[in-house]
C-alpha positions in Angstrom: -84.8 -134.0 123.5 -82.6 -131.8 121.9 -83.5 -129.4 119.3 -81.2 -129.9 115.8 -81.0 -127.3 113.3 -79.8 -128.2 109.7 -79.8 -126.7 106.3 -77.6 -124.9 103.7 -74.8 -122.6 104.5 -76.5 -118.8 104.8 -79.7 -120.5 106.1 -79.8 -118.6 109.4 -78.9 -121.7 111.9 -77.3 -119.5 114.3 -78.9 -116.7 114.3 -82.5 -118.4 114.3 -81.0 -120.8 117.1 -80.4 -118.2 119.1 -83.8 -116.9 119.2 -85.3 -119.8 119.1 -83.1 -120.9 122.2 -84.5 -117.9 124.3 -88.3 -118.4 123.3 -87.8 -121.8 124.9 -86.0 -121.1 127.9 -83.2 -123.7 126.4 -79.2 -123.4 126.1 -77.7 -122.5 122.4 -74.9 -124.1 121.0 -73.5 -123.4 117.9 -71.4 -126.6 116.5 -68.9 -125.0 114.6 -68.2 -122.2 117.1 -67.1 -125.2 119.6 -64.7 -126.9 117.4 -63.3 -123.4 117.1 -63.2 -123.1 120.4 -62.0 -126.6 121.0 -59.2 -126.4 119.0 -58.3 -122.4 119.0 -58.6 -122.5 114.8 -61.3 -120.8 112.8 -63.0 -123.1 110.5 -61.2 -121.7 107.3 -58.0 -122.5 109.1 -58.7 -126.4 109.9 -59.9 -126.6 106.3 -56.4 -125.1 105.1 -54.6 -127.3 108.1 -56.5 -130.2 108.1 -58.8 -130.8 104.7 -62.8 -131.6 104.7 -61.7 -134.9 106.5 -60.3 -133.5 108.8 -62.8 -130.8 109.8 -65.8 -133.8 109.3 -64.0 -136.2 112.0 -64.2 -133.0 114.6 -67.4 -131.9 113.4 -68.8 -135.6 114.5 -66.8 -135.5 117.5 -68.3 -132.4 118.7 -72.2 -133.6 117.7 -71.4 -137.1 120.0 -71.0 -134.9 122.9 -73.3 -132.1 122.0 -76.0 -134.8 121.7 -75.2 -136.6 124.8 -75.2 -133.0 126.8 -78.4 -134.0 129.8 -80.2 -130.7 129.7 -82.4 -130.4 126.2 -80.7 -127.4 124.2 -81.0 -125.5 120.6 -78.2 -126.7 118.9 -77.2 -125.4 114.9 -75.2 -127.4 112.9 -72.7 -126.8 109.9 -74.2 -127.1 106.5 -72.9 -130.8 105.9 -72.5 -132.3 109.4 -75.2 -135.1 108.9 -74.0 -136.1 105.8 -72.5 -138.8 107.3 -75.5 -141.1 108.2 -73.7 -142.2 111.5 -74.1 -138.4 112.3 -77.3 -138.0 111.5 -78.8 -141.5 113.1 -76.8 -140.0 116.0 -78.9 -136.5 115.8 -82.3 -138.0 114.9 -82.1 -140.1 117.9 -81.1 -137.4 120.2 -83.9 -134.7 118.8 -85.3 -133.2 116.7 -84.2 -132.6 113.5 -85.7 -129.0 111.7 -84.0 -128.3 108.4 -83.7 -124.8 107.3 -85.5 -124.3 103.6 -84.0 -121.0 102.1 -84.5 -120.1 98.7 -81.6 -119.6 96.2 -81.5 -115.7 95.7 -81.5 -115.7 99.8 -78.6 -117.8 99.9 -76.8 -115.9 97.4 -77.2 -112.9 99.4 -76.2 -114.0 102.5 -73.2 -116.3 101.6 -71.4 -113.6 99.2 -71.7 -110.9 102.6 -69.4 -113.9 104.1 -67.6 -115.8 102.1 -64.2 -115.6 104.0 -65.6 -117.5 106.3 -66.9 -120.4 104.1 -64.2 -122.4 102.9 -66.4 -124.1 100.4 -67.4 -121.5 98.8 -64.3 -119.6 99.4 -62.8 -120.7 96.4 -65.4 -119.1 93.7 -67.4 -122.5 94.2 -71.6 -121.2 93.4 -73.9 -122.3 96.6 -75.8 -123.1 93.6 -73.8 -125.8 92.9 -73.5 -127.1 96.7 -77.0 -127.3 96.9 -77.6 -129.2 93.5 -74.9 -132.0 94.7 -76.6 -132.3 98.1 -79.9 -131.6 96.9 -81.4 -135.2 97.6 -79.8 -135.3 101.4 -81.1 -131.7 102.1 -84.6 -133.5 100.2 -84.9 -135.9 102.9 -85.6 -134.1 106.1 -89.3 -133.7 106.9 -89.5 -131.5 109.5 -89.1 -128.4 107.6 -89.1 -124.6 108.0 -89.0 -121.6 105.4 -86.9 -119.1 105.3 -86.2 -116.0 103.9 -85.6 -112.4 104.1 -88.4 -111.9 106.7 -87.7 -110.6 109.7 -85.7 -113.3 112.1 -88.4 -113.4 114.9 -91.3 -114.0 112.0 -89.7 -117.0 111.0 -88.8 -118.1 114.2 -92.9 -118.3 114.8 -93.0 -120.2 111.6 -90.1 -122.1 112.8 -91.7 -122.9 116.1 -94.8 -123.8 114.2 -93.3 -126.4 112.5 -91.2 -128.2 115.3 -94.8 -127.7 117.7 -93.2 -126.7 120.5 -93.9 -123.2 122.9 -92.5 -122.6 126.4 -95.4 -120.5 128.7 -93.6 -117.9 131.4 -95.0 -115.7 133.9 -97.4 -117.7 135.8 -95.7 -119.7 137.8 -93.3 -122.1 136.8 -93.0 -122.1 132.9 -93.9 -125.2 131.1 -93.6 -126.7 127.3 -96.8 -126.8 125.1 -96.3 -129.4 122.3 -98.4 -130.0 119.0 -98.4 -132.6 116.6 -99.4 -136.0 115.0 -99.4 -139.2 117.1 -98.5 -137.8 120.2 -100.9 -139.9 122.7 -98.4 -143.2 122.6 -95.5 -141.2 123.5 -97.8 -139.5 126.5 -96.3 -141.3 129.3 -93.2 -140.5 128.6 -93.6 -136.9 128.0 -95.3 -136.8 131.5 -92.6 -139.1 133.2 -90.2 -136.0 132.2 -92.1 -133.9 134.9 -91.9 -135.8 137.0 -95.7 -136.3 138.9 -95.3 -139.3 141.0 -96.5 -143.0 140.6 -100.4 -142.5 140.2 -102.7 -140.1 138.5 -106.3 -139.9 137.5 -107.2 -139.0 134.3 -110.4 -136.7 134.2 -112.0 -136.9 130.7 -116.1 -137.3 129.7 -118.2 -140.1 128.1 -117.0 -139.3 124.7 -113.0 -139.1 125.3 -112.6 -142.0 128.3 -113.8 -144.2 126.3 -112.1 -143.3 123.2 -108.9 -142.2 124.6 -108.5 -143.2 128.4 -107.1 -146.8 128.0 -104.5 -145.7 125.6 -103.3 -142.7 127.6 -103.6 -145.3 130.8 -101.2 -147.7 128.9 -99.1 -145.3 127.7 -98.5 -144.4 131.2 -98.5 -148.0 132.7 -95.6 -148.1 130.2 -93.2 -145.8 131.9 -94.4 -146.8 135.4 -97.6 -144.4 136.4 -100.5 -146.5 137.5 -103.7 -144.1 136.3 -107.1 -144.3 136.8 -110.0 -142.8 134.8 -113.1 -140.9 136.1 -115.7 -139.9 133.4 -117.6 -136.7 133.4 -121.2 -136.5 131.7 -120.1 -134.4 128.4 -121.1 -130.5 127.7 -121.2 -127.1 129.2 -124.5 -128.4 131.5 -121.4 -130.1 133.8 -119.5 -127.8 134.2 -120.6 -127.0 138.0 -119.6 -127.0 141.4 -121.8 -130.2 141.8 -119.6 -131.9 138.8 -116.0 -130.2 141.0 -117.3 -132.3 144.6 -117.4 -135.1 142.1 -114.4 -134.9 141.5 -112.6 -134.3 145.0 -114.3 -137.2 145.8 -112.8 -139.2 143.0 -109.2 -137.4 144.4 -109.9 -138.6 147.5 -111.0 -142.2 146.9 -107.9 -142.6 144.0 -105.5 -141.0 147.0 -104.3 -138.6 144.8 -101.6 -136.6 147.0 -99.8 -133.1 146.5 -96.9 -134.9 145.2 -99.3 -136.2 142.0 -100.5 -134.9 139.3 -103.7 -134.8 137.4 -104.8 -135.6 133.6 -107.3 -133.7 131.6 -108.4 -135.8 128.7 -110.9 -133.7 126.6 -112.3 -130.5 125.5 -112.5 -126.9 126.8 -115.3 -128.1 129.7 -113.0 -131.0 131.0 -109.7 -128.5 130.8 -111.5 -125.9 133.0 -112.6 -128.5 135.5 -109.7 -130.4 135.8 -107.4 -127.3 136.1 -109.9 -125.8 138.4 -110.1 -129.2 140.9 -105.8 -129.1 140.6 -106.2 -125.5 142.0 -107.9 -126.1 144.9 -107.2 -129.9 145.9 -104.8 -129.9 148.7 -104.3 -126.4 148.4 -103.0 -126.9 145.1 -101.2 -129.7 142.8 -99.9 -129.8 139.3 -102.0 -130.8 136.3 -101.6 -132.3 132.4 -103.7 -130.8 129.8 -104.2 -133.0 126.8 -106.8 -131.3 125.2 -108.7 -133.2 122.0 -110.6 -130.7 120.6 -109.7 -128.3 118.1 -111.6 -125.4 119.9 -109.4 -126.3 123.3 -106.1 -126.9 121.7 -105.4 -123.2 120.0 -107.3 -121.5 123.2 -109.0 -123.4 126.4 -106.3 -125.7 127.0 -103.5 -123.0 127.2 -103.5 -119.8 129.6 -103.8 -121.4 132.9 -107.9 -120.1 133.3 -109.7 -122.7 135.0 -113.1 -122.7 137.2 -116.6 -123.8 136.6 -120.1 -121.7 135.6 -123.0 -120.9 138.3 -126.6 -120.1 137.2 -125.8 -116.8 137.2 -123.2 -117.0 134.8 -120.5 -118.3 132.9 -116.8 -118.5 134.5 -118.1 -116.7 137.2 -115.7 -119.2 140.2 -112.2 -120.0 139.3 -108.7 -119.8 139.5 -105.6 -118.9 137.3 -103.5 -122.6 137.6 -101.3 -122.7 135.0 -100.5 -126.9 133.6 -97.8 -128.7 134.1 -97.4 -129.5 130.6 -99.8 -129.2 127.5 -99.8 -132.1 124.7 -102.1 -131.4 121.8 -102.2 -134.3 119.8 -103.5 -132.7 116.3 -104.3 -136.6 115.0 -107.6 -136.8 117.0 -109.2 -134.2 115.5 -109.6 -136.9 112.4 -112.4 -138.2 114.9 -114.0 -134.8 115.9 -117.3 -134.0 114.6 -117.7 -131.5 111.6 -119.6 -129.2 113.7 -117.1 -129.7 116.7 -114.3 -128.8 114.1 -116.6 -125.6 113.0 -116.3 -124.4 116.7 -112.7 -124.2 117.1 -112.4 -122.6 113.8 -114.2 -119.6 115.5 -111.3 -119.5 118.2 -108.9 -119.5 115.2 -110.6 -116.4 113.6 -110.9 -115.0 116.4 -106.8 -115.2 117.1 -106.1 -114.2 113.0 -108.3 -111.0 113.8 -106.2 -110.0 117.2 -102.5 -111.3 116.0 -102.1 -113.6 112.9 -104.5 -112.7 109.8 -102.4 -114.6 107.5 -104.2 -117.2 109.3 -107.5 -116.2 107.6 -105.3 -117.4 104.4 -104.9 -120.7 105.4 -108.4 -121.7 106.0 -110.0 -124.5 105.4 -108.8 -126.7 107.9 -105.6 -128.5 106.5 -106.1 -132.7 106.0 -102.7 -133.6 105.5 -101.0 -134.6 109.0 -98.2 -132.2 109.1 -100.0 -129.0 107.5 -102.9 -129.9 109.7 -100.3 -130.1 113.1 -98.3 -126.6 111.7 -102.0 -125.2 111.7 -102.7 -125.5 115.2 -99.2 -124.7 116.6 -99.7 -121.6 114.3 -103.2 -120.7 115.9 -102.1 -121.7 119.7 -99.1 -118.9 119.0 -101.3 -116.1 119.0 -102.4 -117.0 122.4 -99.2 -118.4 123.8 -97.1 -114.7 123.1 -100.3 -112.8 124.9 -100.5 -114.9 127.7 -96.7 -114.7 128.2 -96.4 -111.3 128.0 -99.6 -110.7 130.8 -100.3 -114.1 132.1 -103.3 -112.0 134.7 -105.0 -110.3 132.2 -103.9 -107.4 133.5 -103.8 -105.5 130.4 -103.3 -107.2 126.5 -104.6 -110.5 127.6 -108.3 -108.9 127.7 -107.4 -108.7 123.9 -108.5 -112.8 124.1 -111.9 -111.7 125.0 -112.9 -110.5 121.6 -116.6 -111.6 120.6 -116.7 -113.2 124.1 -119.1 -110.7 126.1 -121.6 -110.6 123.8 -120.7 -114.5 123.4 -121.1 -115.2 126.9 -124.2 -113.3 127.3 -125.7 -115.8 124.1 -124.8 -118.8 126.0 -126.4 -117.5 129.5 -129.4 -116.8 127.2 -130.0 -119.8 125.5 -129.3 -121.9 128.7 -125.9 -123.3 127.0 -127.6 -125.0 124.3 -126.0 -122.5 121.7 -122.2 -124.1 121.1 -119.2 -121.9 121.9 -117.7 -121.6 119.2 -121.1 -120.2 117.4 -121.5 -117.7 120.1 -118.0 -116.0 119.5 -118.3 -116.2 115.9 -122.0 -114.2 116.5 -120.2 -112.1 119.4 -117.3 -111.0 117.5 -119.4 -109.9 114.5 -121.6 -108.0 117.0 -118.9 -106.6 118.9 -117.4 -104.9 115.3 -120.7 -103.6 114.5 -120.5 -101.8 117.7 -116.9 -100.8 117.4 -118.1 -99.3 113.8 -120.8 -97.6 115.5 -118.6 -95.8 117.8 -116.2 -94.7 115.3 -113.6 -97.1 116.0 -113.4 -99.7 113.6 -112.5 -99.4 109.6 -116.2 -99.4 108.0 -117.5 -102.5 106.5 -115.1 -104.8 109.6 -118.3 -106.4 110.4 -119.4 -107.5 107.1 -116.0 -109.0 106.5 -115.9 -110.8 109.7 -119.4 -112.2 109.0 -118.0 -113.5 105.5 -114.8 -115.0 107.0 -117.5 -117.1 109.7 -119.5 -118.1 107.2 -117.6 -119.6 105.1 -116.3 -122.3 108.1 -119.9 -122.7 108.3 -120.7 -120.9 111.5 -123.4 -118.4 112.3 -123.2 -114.7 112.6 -126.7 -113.4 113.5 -128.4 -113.6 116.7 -131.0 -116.2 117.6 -134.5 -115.6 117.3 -136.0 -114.2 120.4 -132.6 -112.5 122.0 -133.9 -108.8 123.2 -131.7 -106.7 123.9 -132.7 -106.0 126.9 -132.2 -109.7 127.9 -128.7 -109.3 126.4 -128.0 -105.8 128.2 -128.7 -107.8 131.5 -126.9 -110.9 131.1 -123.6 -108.8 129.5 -124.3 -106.7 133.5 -123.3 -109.9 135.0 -120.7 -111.3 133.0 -117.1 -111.0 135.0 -115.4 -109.0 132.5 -117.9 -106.3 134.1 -116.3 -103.3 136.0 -118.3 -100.6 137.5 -121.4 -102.1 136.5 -120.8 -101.4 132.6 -119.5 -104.2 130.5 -115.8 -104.4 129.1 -115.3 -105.6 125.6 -112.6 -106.1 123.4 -113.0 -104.2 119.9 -111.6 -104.9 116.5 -110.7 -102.1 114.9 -109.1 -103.8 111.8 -107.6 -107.1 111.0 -104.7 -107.7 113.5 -105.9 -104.6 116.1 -108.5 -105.4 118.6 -108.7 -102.5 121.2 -109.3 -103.9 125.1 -111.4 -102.3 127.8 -113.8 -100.4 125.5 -116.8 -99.4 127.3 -120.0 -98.9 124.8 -122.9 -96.7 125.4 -126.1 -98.4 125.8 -128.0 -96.3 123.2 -125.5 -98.1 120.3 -126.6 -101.5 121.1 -129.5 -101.3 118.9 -127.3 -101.3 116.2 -127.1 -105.1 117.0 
């Protein structure tokens, strides 16, 4: 599906679409530079030659075949090429359409810097007044992105955001992760698009199989992919090597084959052992993530980290197996538990404190569909431009780990019986009272943290009867270890987190 954008003249379509283009590995074409081309004329000059009619009858010429070009591209349009509802039928049922929402003074700016090059405002004609007559077409696009004076690339994120859609590079081959409302019915054919074969098995637990599996299963009947379910007991106690056999055997018995693909249907736990089982079943095959949980849409179900705990620790077997595709459909999260909503919330703190803090501004989580859908893109972002830039936490990537050695050791402690997303909202506070301690973070980090946790209801202090000496010993052995000293990732302020900090045993009792 092709990517459409639309709004006012000065609104940035090109320059936007260009950028946009390259974050998702898509051609660009600009509309009105191929009827130029098309017809060696500027657009001033068909205007003079030809009048508006003249120029609209190319313009919807050059949208029938820009629309029916095979390959999905990034494709900006002239200020009024959907007025005619032909046109924009034609685009809406090719794409996407994102309109463009600059403010007036914006506009002004821009437009006056080129008005040759308009020629309906050429004439001494006020955008002003363009925008007033079309105000109620421009009105009636809902996909919608602001824009203003901010840097290109920050409103391309906030672009991307909108539309829900990220390309992943660098591990492997690159694939699409897409956010929004009411995705699970268009599932099969999202998958079809990647092509994985005539059969699956989709791998969820008791509480999404039962909820989710038959839809997803007709969804994919629909488009031709017979699937079967297999349901794994729910929680961080299954996630084992005894739960992985049980799945190869489910493989085996289903006759999944290299040429298929797996499902994962569920949270963080199912993602991990899904991905994990794709890794290592027939040396290797391809695998969906459709995670439902807010904590695995805006961080476990992106990244390509899969594997399974032992009793000695958490994450401790894996391997890095990047999905296929990623389809986070923001609508189920209307059925999530409060306190299951209260986990991923610490994931999306977490990411405001290491990239996005306007994120912090957002908070609570968004109800309304579309807000709620720009919310998650906006969290998974943070992730999604680390992990591109070092897919093998090799270097910034450790930046992810933030409140999650300390978090780690918590769970080990308490058996996994403390929720994830309470142990990194304890760990990260933890972690910046130890970077304050070692001179590293701004004074008083900690304390706001601890207020920003709080108040999406999550914990901050340690459990009654963690030592730590038991926490010393379980951080030893958790794999972020190098040398026998822990590794943690330290906030230093609000969008700065520091990786690879090792911290002198003598300032953990400031825990």
């Amino acid at each position: 599906m092709h990517i459409f954008l639309y709004g006012p003249p000065g609104s940035g379509k090109s320059t936007l679409g260009r950028i946009l283009a390259t974050r998702l590995g898509r051609a660009f074409l600009d509309l009105d530079q191929t009827i130029e081309a098309s017809v060696r004329k500027t657009i001033p000059d068909i205007f003079a030659a030809e009048g508006e009619a003249g120029f609209r009858a190319r313009e919807q010429h050059a949208l029938r075949e820009a629309a029916a070009t095979a390959t999905p591209c990034v494709i900006s349009l002239g200020g009024g090429a959907l007025l005619n509802t032909d046109s924009r039928a034609l685009a809406e049922s090719a794409g996407q359409v994102v309109f463009l929402d600059a403010d007036l003074p914006t506009l002004e700016q821009r437009c006056a810097r080129k008005l040759h090059s308009r020629p309906l405002l050429a004439t001494g004609r006020p955008i002003s007044q363009l925008l007033a007559e079309r105000a109620g077409h421009y009105a009636s696009f809902t996909t919608r992105a602001a824009v203003s004076d901010a840097p290109p690339e920050t409103t391309v994120d906030h672009l991307q955001a909108a539309i829900g859609l990220y390309h992943v590079s660098g591990m492997g081959t690159p694939y699409e992760v897409r956010v929004g409302a009411n995705l699970l019915p268009h599932i099969g054919a999202l998958v079809a698009d990647i092509g994985i074969g005539s059969q699956t098995l989709i791998i969820g637990d008791a509480n999404t199989i039962p909820r989710y599996g038959p839809r997803v299963a007709a969804a994919l009947s629909a488009t031709g992919i017979r699937a079967e379910c297999l349901a794994l007991p729910a929680g961080e106690a299954a996630k084992n090597i005894g739960t992985i056999r049980a799945i190869w055997s489910a493989l085996a018995n289903a006759g999944i084959e290299r040429k298929h693909a797996l499902i994962a249907l569920g949270g963080g736990v199912v993602g991990d052992l899904t991905g994990f089982a794709a890794a290592t079943w027939m040396r290797g095959i391809r695998w969906v993530n459709i995670p439902t949980t807010l904590l695995a849409m805006v961080d476990a179900g992106i990244g390509g980290k899969t594997g399974a705990d032992l009793p000695e620790g958490k994450n401790l077997i894996g391997a890095f197996h990047p999905p296929s595709l990623v389809v986070a459909d923001t609508s189920v999260l209307a059925t999530l538990p409060a306190a299951e909503r209260r986990c991923g919330l610490a994931e999306v703190i977490k990411h405001a404190i290491i990239g996005d803090p306007g994120l912090l501004d957002l908070l609570p989580l968004p109800d309304e569909p579309q807000r709620l859908a720009c919310f998650v893109a906006r969290a998974m972002a943070v992730k999604i431009r680390i992990i591109t830039q070092d897919p093998y936490e090799q270097n910034i990537r450790a930046a992810l780990n933030l409140g999650h050695t300390v978090g780690h050791a918590l769970e080990k402690l308490t058996q996994f019986e403390m929720p994830h997303g309470h142990a990194v909202a304890i760990g990260t506070v933890a972690e910046a009272r130890l970077a304050e301690a070692a001179g590293l973070a701004e004074p008083g980090l900690a304390d706001t943290l601890a207020a920003c946790f709080a108040s999406a209801g999550l914990p901050t202090a340690f459990p009654h009867g963690v030592s730590i000496a038991d926490l010393r010993e379980a951080m030893r052995l958790d794999k972020k270890t190098a040398d026998g000293q822990p590794r943690f990732a330290l906030p230093v302020r609000l969008g700065d987190v520091r990786i690879n900090q090792v911290i002198d045993d003598s300032l953990l009792h400031t825990l």
